[in-house]
C-alpha positions in Angstrom: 28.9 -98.8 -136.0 32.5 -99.2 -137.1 33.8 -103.2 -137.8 36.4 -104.2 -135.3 37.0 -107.3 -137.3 37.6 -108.5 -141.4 38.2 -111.8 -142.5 41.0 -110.8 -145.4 42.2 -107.4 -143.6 45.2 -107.4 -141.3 48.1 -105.8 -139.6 51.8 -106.7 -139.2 54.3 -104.5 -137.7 56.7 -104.1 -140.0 54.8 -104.5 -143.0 53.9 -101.5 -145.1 54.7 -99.3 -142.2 52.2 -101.3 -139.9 49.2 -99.9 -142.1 46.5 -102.0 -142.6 47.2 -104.6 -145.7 45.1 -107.8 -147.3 46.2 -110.8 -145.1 48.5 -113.1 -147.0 50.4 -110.3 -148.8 52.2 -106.9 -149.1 49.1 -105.2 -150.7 48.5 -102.2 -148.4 44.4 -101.3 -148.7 45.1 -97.9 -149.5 46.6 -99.6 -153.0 43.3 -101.3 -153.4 41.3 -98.1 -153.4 43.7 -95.5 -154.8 43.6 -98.4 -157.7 39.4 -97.9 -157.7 39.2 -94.3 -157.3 41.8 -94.1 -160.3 39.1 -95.9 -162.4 40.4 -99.2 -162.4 37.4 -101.6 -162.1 37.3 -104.4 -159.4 37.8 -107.0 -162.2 40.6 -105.0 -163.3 42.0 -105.0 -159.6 42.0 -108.7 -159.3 43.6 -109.1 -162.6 46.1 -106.9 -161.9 46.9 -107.6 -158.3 47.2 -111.3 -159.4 46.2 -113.7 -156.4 43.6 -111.4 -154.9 39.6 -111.9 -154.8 36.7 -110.1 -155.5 35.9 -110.3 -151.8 39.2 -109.2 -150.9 39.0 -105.8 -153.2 35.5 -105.5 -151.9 36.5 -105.8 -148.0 38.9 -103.3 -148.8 36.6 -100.9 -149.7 34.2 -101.6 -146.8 37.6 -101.1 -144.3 38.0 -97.6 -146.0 34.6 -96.5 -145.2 35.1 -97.3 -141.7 38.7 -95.9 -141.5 38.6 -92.9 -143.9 40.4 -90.7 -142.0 43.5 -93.2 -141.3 43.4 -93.8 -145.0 42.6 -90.5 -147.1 46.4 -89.6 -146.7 47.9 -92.7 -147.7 45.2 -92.7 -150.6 46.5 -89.4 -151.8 49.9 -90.2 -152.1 49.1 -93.5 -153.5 47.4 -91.6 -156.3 50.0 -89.0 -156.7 52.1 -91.6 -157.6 49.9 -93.4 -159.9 49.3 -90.2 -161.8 53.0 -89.2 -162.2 
């Protein structure tokens, strides 16, 4: 069963393109896990993304296993860019 609903994980049109972003910021979730696949560690993510929780990285992930497919682009790219 996919979620329907997250606590820290919203959309706003006109916000990072209307993709799906951690509620309170401009933090897209596609940052959050191009960041993790990349090797950063959660702790690292929080420290870096200053202002964000554990929970918040960690709901990230969980919204990418349920929307992989909507993501996987927007992860490449993000990653593409992180390499360069």
């Amino acid at each position: 069963m996919i979620a329907t609903s997250y606590r820290y994980i919203v959309r706003r049109a006109g916000v990072r393109s209307g993709h799906a972003i951690i509620e309170g910021t401009r933090i897209g979730v596609h940052d959050v896990v191009a960041m993790i696949r990349s090797g950063t560690t959660v702790d690292e993510v929080v420290a870096s993304l200053q202002g964000l929780s554990r929970a918040q990285v960690y709901e990230s992930l969980a919204y990418y296993e349920d929307h992989q497919a909507e993501l996987e682009p927007l992860i490449a790219a993000q990653i593409s860019r992180l390499d360069a």
